[in-house]
C-alpha positions as CSV (number, residue, x, y, z in Angstrom):
1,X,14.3,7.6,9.0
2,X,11.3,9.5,8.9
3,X,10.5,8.4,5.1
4,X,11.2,4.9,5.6
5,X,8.4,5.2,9.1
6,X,5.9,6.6,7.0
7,X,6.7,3.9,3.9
8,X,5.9,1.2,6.3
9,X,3.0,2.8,8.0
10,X,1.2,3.4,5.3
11,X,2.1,-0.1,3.3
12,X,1.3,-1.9,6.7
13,X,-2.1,0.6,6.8
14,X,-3.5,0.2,3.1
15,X,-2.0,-4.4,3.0
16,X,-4.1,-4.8,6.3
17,X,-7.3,-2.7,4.5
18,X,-6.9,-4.7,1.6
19,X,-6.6,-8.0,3.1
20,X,-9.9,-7.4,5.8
21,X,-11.8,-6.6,2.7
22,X,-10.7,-9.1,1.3
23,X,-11.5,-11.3,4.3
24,X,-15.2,-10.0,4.3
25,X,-15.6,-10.7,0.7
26,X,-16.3,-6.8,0.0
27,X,-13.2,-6.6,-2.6
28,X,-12.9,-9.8,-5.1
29,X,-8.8,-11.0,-5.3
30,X,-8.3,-9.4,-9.0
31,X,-9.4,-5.8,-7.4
32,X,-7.1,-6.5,-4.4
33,X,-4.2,-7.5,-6.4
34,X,-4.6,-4.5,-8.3
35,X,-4.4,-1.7,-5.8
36,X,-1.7,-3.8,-3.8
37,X,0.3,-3.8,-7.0
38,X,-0.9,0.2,-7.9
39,X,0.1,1.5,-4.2
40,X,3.5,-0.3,-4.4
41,X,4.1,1.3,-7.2
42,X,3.0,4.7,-5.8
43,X,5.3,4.5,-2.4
44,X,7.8,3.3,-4.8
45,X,7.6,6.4,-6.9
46,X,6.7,8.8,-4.0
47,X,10.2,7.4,-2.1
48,X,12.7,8.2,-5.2
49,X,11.9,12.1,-4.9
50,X,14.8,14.3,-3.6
51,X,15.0,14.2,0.8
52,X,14.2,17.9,2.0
């Protein structure tokens, strides 16, 4: 349970980064799509190693 609260923290935590700079025009969509994309990929990766 603990890994699947800090999966959605932090996927909840970077999406909502990602879309208010998107929002504010800081990020253009190709950039945003790319790290959404690159961090699912991370947690993804990060969630498949062995539970302590």
């Amino acid at each position: 349970m603990a890994r699947i609260g800090w999966n959605y923290r932090t996927i909840i935590g970077f999406n909502g980064a990602l879309i208010g700079l998107g929002v504010l025009g800081v990020l253009p969509p190709a950039a945003s799509a790319l790290l959404h994309n690159a961090s699912t990929l991370a947690i993804g990766l990060k969630s498949m190693t062995d539970l302590k």
